[in-house]
N, C-alpha and C positions, 0 to 999 in steps of 0.2 A: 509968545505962545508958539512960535514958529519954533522956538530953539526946545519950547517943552514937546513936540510933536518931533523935532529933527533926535532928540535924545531918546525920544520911546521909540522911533525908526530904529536908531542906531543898537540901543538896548535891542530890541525886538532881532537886527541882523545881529549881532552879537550871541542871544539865545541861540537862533537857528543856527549859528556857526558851531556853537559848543554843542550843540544837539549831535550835529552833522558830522562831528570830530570825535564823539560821544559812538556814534552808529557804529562809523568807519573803524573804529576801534575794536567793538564790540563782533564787529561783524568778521576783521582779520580774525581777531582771536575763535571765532565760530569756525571759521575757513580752517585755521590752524589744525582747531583744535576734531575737525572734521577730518583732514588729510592724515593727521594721529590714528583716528579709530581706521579712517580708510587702511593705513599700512599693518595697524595691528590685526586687521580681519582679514589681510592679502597674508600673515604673517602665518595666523592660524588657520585657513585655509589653504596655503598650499597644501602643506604634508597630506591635508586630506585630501584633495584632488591625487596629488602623489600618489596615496594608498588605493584610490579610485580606479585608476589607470595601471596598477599592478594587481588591484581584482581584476580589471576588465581582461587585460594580458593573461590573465592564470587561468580565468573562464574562456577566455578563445582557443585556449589552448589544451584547457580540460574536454571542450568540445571536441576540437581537432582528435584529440586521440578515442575519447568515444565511439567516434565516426569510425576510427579507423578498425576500434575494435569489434566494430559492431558490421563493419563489411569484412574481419578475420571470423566472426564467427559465423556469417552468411554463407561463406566458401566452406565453413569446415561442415556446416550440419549439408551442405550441397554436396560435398565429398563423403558425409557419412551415410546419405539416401541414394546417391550412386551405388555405393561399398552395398547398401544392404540389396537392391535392388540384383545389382551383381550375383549377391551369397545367395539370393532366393532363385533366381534363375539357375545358378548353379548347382542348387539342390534339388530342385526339378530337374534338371536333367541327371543329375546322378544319383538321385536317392530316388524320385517321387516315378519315373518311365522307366525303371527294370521293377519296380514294385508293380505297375502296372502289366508290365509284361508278364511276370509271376502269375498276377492272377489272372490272367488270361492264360496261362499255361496250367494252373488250378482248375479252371473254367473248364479246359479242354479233359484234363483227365478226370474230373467229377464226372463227365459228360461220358466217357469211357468206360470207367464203373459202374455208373447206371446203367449202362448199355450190356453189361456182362451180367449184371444182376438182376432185367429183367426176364418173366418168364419167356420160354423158348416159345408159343403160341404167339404171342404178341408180337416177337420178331421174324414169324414165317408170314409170307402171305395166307392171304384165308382164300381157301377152294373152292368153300361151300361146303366142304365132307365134317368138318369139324364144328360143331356148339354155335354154328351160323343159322340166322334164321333166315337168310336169303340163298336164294338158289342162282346157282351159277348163271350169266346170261348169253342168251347164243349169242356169236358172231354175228348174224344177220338181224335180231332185233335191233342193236344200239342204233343201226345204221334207218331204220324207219322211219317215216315221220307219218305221224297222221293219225 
């Protein structure tokens, strides 16, 4: 009975051996067949990381010039509100203050015409002798009080 017990031992370690050699098998080939997909996914994704890092390249550098266009057109529309500021000042003083001066010299000879075309009563003084209803005032009244 010892040797039927020593042979289902032995059977029994035998099993677990072939199990064990069964595993180890299976499981290299898993490793294998693992390290396969690993390389064909390192295979197929470089090029794309590749392509990745030649966007990112083309965008840092799409930016950079952006940048730089966008601080060339900062200075030009800054140079073109100078320019206008300039031309405006400039036209004020040479177009918009001898205009002024004109009318003011307008002004003055309007001012002179009137003065010749109104009637000649209006520009004497008044005596009292003429179409006044006030009488002349003596020298000694203004100076009264009381």
């Amino acid at each position: 009975m010892t040797d039927v017990y020593l042979g289902l031992i032995a059977l029994g370690v035998l099993v677990m051996a072939t199990l064990q050699v069964v595993a180890m098998v299976a499981a290299l080939r898993a490793a294998r067949r693992l390290g396969e997909m690993a390389g064909r996914f390192e295979r197929d994704v470089r090029p794309i990381l590749a392509n990745l890092q030649k966007v990112s390249e083309e965008a840092a550098r799409a930016s950079a010039q952006a940048a730089a266009q966008i601080d060339r057109l900062d200075a030009l529309v800054a140079g073109v509100a100078r320019r206008v500021e300039e031309t405006a000042a400039a036209v004020q003083q040479t177009i918009l203050q001898p205009a002024r001066d004109g009318l003011a010299l307008l002004s003055g000879l309007k001012s002179i015409i009137a003065s010749f075309r109104e009637p000649r009563q209006a520009r004497e003084p008044r005596d009292g002798r003429e179409g006044g209803d006030k009488t002349p005032a003596a020298p000694d009244d203004e100076l009264f009080i009381g």
